[in-house]
N, C-alpha and C positions, 0 to 999 in steps of 0.2 A: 380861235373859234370854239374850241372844246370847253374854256373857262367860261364864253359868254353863255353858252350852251348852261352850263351846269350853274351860273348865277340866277337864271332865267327861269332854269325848273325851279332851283330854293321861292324865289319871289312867287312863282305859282303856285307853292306848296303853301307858303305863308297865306298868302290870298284864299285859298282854301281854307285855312286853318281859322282865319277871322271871318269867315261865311258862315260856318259853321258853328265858331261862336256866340252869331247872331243867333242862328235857328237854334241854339242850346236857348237863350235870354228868350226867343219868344215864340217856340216852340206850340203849335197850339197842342200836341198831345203829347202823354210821355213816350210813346215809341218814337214821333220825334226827334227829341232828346237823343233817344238811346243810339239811334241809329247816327246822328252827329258825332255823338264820342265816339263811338266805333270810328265814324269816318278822320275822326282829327288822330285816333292812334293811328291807323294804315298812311294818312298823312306825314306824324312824326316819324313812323319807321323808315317812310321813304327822303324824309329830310335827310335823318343820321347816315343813310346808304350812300346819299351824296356827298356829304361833308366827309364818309368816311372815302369815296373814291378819290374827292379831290384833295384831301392831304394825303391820299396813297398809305393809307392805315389800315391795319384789321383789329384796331381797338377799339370802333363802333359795332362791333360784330355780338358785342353781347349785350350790348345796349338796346338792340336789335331784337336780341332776343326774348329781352324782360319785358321791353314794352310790347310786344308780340304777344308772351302768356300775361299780361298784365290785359290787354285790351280786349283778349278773349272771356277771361274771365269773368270781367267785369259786364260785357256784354251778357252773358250767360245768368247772373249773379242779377242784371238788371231785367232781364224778361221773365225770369224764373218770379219777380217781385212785382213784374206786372201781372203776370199770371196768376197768383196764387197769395199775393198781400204777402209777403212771407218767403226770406230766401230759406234759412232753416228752419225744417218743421221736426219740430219736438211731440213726441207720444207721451204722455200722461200715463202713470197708471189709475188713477183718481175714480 
């Protein structure tokens, strides 16, 4: 019961993860977008949680945690570009 269980989430997770895809391809605005990536990293983090429970491993644990600061990031990195045209803003002395 516990494998069908944790098969069932994977395939949910998947399914999410190609919905999301979609609204990345046809997105009609970029928060859109942004908010899909976001939602497919918290998606992969909870893929790897599973795969790491059901082979009974804690080698998914930093996989975990890159795609974690990687997903923030880039969310942060992508608003900050909708906001402002521009993630790094450079001073001139000119």
């Amino acid at each position: 019961m516990f494998e069908i269980a944790m098969v069932g989430s994977l395939v949910l997770f998947a399914t999410a993860i190609s919905i999301c895809t979609v609204r990345i391809m046809k997105g009609p605005t970029m928060p859109d977008r942004v908010v899909a990536l976001d939602t497919i990293g918290v998606n992969l983090i909870s893929i790897a949680a599973v795969i790491s429970i059901v082979l009974e491993t804690k080698a998914f644990l930093e996989v975990i945690l890159i795609i974690g600061i990687l997903a923030f990031i880039s969310t942060v990195a992508f608003s900050k570009f909708i906001e402002r045209g521009v993630i790094i803003e450079r001073k001139r002395n000119r």
